[in-house]
C-alpha positions in Angstrom: -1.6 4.5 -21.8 0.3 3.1 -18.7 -0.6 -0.2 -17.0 0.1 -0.3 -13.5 -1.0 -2.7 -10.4 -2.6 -1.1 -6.9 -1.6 -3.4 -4.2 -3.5 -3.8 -0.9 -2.7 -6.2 1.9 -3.8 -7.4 4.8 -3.1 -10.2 7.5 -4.0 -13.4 5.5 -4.3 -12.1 1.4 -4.0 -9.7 -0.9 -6.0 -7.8 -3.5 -4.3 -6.9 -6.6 -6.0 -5.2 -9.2 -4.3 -3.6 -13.1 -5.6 -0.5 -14.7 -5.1 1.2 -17.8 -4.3 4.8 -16.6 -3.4 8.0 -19.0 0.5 8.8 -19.4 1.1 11.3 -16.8 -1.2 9.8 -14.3 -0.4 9.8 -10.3 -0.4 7.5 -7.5 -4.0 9.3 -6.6 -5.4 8.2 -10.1 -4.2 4.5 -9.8 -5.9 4.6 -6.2 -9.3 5.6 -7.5 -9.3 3.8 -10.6 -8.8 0.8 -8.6 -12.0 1.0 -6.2 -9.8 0.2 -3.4 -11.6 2.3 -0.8 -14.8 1.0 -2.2 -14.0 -2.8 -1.2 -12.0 -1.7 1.9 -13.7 0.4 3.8 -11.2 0.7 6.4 -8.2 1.8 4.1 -5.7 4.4 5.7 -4.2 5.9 2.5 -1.8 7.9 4.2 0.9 5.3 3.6 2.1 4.8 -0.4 4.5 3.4 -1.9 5.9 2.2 -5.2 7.6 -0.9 -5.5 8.6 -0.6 -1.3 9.9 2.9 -2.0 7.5 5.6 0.3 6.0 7.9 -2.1 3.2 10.6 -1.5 0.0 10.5 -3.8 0.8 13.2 -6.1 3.8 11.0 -7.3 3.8 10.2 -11.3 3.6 6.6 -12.0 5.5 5.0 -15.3 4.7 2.2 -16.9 4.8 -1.1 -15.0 4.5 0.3 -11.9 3.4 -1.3 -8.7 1.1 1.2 -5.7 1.5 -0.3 -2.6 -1.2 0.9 0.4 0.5 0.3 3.5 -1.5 -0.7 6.7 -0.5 1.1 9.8 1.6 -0.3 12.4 -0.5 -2.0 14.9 1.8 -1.7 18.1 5.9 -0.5 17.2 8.1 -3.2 15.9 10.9 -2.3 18.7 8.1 -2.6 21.1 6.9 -6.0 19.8 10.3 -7.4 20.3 11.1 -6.3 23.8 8.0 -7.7 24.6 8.6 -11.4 23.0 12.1 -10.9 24.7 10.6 -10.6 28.1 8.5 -13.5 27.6 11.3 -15.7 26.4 13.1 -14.9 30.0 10.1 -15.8 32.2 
């Protein structure tokens, strides 16, 4: 048995939740063990990643791991700064 922790976060908290998962197991199992999708709804999982490292769901997790679900990008960061760059020269 591996233990790892499923990581999802959003503006102003977390939830973090361990399972127990089979040796072997992937980034898929982790996600449904943790019932996730159940409490968000919302959930994109087309983003992964272990420990800040972009994985894809079929990756095998080790012991100790930590699944991160990424949120998607709500305007591009580039963008963002040109336009806090523009405001700062009005």
């Amino acid at each position: 048995m591996i233990r790892v922790e499923v990581v999802y976060a959003v503006r102003d908290a977390s939830d973090v939740v361990s399972v127990q998962l089979p040796g072997g197991s992937t980034v898929r199992d982790a996600l449904a063990a943790s019932g996730m999708a159940a409490r968000h709804p919302d959930i994109g999982l087309g983003a992964l990643g272990v420990y800040g490292r972009r994985v894809s769901a079929e990756t095998r997790l080790a012991d100790g791991d930590r699944v991160e679900i990424y949120r998607e990008l709500l305007i591009d960061p580039k963008e963002r700064r040109r336009e806090r760059a523009g405001k700062r020269r009005r």
